[in-house]
C-alpha positions in Angstrom: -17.2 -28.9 11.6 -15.6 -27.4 8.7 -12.3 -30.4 8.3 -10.2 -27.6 6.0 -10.2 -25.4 9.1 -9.2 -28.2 11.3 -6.3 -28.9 8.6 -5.7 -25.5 8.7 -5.3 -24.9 12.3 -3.5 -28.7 13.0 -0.5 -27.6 10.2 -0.5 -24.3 11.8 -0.1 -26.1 15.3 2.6 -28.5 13.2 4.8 -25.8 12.1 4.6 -24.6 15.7 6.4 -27.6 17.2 9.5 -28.4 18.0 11.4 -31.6 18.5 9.4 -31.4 22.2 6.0 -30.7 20.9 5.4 -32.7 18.0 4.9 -35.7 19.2 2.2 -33.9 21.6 0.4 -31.8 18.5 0.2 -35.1 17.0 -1.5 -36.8 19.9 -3.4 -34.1 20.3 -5.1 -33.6 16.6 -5.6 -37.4 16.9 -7.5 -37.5 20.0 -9.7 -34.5 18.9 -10.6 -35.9 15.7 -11.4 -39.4 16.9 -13.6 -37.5 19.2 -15.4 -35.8 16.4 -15.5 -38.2 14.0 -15.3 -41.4 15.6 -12.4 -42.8 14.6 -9.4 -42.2 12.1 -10.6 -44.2 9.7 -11.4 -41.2 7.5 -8.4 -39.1 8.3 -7.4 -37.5 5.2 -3.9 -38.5 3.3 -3.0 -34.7 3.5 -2.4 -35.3 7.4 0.0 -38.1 7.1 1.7 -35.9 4.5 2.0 -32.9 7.1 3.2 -34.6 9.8 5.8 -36.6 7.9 7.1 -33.2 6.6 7.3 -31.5 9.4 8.9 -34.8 11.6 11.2 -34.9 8.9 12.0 -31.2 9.2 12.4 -31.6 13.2 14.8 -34.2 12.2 12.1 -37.0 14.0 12.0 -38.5 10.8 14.5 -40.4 8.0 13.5 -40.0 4.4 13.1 -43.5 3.1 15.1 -43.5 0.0 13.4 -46.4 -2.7 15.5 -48.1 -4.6 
């Protein structure tokens, strides 16, 4: 399975959501990679980093501000 086409489609699926769905695309992308890999344990940074943008574009999400 090619993972930059999974990426690909899952930030596709991301920008897709709404306040509704997000939470849903994430769950979803989770339970389909843990099927095809096994676990998250090698889920790559760049996810965290797309789904924090995006909840913090839905409004989901508060910037931390460090200080």
């Amino acid at each position: 399975m090619d993972i930059n086409h999974i990426l690909r489609n899952f930030n596709e699926d991301l920008q897709n959501s709404n306040s509704l769905t997000f939470p849903i695309c994430v769950d979803s992308f989770t339970n389909y990679w843990s099927t095809e890999f096994g676990s998250l344990d090698e889920l790559p940074k760049e996810v965290d980093q797309l789904i924090a943008k995006r909840g913090l574009e839905l409004g989901l999400l508060e910037e931390e501000i460090n200080q």
